[in-house]
C-alpha positions in Angstrom: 0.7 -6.2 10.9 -1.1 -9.0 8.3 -0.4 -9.2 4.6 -1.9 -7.0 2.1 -3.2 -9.8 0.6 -5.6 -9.3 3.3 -6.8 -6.1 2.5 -7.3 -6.6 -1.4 -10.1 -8.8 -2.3 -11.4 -9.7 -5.4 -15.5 -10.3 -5.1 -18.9 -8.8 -5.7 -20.5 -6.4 -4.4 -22.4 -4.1 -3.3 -20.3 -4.0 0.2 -17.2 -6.0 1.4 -19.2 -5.7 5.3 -22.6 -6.5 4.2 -22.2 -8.9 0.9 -18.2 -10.2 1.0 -17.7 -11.1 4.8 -21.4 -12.2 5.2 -20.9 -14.8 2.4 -17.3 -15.8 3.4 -19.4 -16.6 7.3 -21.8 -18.2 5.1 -19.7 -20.4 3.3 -17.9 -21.6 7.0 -20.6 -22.0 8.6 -22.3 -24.1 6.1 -18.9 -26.1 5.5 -19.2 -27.0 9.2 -22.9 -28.1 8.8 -23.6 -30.0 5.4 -26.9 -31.6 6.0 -28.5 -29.2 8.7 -32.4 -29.2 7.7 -32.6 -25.2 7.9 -30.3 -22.0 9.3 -31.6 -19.0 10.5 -29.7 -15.9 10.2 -30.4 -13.0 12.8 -28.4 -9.7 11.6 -27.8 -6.6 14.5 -26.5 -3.5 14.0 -26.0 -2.2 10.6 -26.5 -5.4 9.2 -30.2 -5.0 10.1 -30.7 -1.6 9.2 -29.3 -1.2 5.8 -28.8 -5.4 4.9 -31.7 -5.2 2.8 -30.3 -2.5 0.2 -26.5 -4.0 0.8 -28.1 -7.7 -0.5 -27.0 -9.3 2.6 -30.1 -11.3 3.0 -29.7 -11.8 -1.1 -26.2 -13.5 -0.9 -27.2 -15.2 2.4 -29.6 -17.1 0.8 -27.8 -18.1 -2.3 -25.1 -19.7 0.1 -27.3 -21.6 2.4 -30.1 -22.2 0.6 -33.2 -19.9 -0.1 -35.7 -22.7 1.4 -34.2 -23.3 4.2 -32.8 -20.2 5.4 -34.8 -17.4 7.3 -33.1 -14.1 7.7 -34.1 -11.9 10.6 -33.3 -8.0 10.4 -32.9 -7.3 14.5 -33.3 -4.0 15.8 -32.6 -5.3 19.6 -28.8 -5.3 20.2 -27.5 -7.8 22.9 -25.7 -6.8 25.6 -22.3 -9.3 24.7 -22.5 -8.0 21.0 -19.4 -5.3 20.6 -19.1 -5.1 16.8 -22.2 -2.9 14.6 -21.9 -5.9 11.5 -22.8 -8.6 13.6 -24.6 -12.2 12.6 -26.2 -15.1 14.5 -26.0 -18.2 12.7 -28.1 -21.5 14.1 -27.9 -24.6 12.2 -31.1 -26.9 12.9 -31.8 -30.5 12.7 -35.8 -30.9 12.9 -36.9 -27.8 16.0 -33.7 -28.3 17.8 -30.3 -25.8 17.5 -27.3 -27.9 16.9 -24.9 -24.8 16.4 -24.7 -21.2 17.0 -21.9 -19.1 15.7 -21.6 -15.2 16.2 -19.6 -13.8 13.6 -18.7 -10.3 13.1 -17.6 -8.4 9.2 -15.2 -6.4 10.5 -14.6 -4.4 7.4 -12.9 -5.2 4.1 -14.4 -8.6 3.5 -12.8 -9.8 6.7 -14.8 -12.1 9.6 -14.1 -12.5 13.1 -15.8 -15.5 14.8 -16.7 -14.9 17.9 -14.7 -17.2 20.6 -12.6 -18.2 18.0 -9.5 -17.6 16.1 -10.1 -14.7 13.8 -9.4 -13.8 10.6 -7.0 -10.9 12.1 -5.0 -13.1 14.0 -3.8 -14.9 11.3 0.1 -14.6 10.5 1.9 -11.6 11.5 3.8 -10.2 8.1 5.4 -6.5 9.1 7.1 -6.3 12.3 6.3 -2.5 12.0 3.2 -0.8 12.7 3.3 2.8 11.9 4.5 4.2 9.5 7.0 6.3 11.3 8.1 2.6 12.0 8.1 1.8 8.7 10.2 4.8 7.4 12.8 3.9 10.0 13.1 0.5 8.4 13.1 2.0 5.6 16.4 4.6 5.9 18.1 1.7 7.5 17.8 -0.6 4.3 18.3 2.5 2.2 14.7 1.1 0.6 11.6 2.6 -0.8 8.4 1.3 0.3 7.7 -0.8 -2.8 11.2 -2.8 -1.9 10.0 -2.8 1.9 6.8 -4.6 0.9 8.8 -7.4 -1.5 11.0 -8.1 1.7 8.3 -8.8 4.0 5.9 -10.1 1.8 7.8 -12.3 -0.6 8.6 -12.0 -4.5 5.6 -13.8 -4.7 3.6 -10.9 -3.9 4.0 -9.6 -7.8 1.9 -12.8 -8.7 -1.1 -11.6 -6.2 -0.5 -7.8 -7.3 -0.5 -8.6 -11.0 -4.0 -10.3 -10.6 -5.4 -7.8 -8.6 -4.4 -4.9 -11.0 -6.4 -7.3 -13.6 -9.5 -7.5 -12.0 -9.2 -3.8 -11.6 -8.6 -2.8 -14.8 -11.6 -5.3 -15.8 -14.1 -4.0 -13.9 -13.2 -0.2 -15.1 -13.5 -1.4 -19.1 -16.5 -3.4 -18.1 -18.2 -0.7 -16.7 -17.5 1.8 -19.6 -19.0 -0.2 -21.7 -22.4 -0.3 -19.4 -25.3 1.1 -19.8 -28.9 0.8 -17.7 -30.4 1.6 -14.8 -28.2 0.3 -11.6 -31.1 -1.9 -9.2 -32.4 -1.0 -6.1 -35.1 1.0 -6.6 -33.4 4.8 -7.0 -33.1 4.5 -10.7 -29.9 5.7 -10.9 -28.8 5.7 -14.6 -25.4 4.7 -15.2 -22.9 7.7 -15.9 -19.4 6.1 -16.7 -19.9 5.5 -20.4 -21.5 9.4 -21.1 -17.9 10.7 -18.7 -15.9 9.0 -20.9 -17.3 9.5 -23.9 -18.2 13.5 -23.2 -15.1 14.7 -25.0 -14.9 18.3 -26.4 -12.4 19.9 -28.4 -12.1 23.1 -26.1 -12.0 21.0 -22.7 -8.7 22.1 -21.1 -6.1 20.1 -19.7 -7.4 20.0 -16.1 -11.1 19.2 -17.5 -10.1 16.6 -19.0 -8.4 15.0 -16.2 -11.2 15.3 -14.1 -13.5 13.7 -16.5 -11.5 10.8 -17.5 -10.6 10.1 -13.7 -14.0 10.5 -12.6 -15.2 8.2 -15.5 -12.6 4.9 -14.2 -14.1 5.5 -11.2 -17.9 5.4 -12.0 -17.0 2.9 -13.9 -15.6 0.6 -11.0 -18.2 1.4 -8.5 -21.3 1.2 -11.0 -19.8 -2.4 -11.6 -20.0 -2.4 -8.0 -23.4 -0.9 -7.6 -24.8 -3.9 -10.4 -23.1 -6.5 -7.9 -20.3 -6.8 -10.2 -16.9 -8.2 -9.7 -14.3 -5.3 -8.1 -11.8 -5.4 -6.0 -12.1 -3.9 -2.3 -9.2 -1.0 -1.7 -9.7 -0.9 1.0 -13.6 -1.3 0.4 -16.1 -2.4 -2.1 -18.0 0.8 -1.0 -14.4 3.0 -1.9 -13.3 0.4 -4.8 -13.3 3.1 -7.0 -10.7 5.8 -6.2 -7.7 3.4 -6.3 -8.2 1.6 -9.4 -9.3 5.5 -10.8 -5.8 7.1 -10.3 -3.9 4.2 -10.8 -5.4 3.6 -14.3 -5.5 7.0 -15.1 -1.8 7.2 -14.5 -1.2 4.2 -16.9 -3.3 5.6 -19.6 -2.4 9.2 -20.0 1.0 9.2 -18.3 2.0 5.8 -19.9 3.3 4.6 -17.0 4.5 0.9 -16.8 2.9 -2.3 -15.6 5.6 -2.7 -13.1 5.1 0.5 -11.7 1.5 0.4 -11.0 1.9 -3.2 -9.1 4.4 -1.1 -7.0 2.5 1.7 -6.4 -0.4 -1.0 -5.3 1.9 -2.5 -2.9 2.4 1.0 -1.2 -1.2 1.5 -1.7 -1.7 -1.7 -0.1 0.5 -0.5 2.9 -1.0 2.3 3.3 -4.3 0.8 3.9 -3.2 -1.7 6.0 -2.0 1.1 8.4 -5.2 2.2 8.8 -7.2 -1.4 9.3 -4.3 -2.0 11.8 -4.1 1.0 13.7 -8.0 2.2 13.3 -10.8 0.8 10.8 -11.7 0.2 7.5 -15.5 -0.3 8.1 -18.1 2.3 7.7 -20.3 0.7 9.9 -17.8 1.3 12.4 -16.0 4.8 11.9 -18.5 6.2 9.1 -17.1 7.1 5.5 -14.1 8.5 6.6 -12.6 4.9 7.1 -13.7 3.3 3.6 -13.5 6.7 1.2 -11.0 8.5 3.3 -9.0 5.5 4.0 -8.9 4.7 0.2 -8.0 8.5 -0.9 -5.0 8.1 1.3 -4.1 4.9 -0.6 -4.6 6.5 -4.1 -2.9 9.2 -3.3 0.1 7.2 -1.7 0.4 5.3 -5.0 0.6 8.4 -7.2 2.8 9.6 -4.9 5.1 6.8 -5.3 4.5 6.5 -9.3 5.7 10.3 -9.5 9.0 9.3 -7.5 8.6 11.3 -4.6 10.2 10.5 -2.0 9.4 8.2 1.0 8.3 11.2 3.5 6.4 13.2 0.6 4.6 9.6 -0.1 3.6 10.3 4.2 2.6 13.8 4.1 -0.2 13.2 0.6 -1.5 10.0 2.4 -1.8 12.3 5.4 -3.3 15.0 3.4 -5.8 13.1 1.8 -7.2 11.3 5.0 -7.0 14.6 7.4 -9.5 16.4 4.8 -11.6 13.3 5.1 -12.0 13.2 8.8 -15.7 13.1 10.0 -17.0 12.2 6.6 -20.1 10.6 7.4 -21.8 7.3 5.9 -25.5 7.5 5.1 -26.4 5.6 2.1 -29.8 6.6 1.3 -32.1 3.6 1.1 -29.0 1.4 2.3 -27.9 1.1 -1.6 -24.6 1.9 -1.9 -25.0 4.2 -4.9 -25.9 7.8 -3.3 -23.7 9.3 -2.4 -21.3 6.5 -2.6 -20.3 6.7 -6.5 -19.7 10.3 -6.9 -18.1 10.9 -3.5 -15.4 8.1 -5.4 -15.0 10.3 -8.3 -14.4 13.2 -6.2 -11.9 11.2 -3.6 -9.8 10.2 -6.7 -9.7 13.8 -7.9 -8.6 14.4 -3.6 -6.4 11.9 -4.1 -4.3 13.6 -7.3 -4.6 17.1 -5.2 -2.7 15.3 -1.9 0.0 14.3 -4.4 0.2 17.7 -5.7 0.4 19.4 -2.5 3.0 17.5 -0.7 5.4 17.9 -3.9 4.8 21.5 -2.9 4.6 21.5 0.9 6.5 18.8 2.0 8.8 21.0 4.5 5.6 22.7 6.1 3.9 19.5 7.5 3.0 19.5 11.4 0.3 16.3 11.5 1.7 13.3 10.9 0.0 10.4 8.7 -0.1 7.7 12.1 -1.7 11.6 14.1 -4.5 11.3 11.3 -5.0 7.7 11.4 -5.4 7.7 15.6 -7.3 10.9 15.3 -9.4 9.2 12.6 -10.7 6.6 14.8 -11.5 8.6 17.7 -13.8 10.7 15.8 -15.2 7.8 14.4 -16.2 6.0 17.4 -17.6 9.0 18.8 -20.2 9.5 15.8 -23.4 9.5 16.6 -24.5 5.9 14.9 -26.8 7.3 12.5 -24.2 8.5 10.2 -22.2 5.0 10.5 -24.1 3.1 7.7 -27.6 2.8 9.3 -29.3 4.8 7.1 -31.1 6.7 9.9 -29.3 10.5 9.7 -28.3 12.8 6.8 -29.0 12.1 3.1 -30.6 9.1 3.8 -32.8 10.6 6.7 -33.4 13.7 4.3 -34.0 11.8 1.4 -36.9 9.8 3.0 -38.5 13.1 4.4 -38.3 14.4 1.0 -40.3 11.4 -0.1 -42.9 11.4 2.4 -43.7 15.1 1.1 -44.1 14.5 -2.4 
């Protein structure tokens, strides 16, 4: 299994498949080809049918060169192309093709180059693989997972965990402070500042919690929304749910900086469970993978922060994805605002309930977190493609019917 510092990214949005890896394959690709006289760009798949509200033609252009790069949306599908993010680049010297690279944004921010050495293969880091694996390793250290992640990733992984916690934390107080209508063409009005500021003196408890939670994470995924700087976890479409508990549990549990960069390495762990053993793209598993995927990590990391212990941390990362399973993604007018943002807000509330129940329940559990991660991906590849980030089924299908009638 490959590093965590694989799965968190810091970079803008609106999406890590559509925006992140297509400019990553942009930035290659024109590395490789300096002085080409134009590129053309032909996107398949979900990069064709919802590119256009993601900004993948947008940050395309700003890497190659606006006049001299043509991006075609393709609605054919060739028959050797496997992946539903998948690019053509052709790099041209007067009217004759020098190069042609496939590349495919397999979810997170990652690339896979078609014929090549991927991204994926890179350097192996955990010798495990599940996380019944890992809890093995874990009883025979006499470790918690925090300790397991330091021994296979290095002290050095602090370093990378302390910047990422940064850019988190920034984009939630940036995105308090916002204000506007998020672009696209929905005019969505921002919500984050009036959640956080919407106290009331007889708001209990539990109502505040929910609307200071579901404040960090409008915040994050507005930030998102405006192509701000966020942090993918596992996703920039689910970078808010994370970033939501975890700074939540700082602020009104005063938990310490030391504990939250653990709790992100188990987070991080988590996730990489998933992207190893199923996905982490929409595009390929639906909504499930990115906001399901990323409830399991928040609630891991609360988990963790709470000390429970190693097989409690299991059962509310299990709890959290199994009530996710079959979530579908259907971003009306490809923008990843509705329902993206609120579904965060609502994960990261998921997220603190998972936690809650496993302190409870722990002894009761029958479905393993590596069941729900297997049984995660089989549902996913069998949805029908319109609710994997096409934009063609659901809200999005709904949402343009409701249009056409007014």
């Amino acid at each position: 299994m490959k590093s965590i510092r694989e799965l968190y990214k810091i970079g803008k949005g609106p999406s890590s498949s559509h925006t992140i890896g297509p400019e990553r394959a942009a930035r290659q690709f024109l590395e490789q080809h300096p002085q080409a006289d134009r590129f053309t760009v032909s996107l398949f798949g979900s990069l064709s049918k919802t590119g256009k509200g993601h900004g993948t033609d947008r940050v395309l252009k700003e890497v190659l060169g606006a006049d001299r790069t043509e991006i075609m949306f393709r609605r054919d599908m060739p028959e050797h192309v496997t992946h539903p993010n998948t690019m053509e680049f052709q790099a041209w010297q007067k009217d004759e093709v020098t190069d042609t690279k496939w590349v495919e944004s397999v979810g997170g921010g990652a690339i896979r180059v078609v014929g090549e050495k991927a991204e994926r293969d890179t350097e192996e880091v955990y010798p495990e693989n599940s996380f019944a694996e890992v809890e093995q390793q874990c009883i025979l250290w006499n470790s918690n997972l925090a300790e397991y992640v330091e021994f296979n990733e290095g002290e050095d992984i602090w370093d990378f965990l302390s910047d990422i916690w940064d850019a988190m934390v920034h984009s939630i107080k940036e995105g308090l402070e916002a204000e506007g209508i998020l672009p696209g063409g929905l005019h969505i009005v921002r919500k984050a500042k009036k959640l956080y500021e919407n106290t009331s003196e007889q708001g209990s408890p539990q109502m505040e919690e929910v609307r200071l939670v579901s404040a960090y994470a409008y915040a994050v995924c507005e930030q998102n929304a405006d192509c701000g700087t966020i942090v993918t976890a596992p996703t920039c479409g689910a970078c808010g749910i994370l970033p939501a508990v975890l700074y939540y549990m700082q602020e009104q549990r005063g938990m310490e900086r030391r504990r939250i960069l653990e709790a992100l390495a188990v987070a991080g762990l988590l996730g990489n469970l998933v992207k190893e053993n199923a996905s982490i793209s929409g595009a390929e598993c639906g909504c499930q993978a990115e906001v399901g995927t990323a409830c399991s990590m928040a609630a891991a990391a609360m988990a963790y922060l709470v000390k429970l212990s190693t097989h409690q941390i299991q059962y509310a990362a299990e709890i959290a994805l199994e009530h996710h399973l079959g979530l579908t993604c259907d971003p009306i007018c490809g923008l990843v605002q509705v329902p993206c943002i609120e579904r965060n807000a609502v994960a990261a509330m998921r997220a603190i309930n998972s936690c809650q129940l496993a302190y409870f329940l722990y002894d009761t559990q029958r479905i393993s977190f590596d069941l729900a991660v297997k049984t995660m991906y089989e549902t996913g590849i069998s949805m029908n493609q319109r609710y994997r980030e096409t934009s063609e089924g659901g809200l999005a299908k709904m949402f343009e019917r409701r249009k056409k009638q007014l």
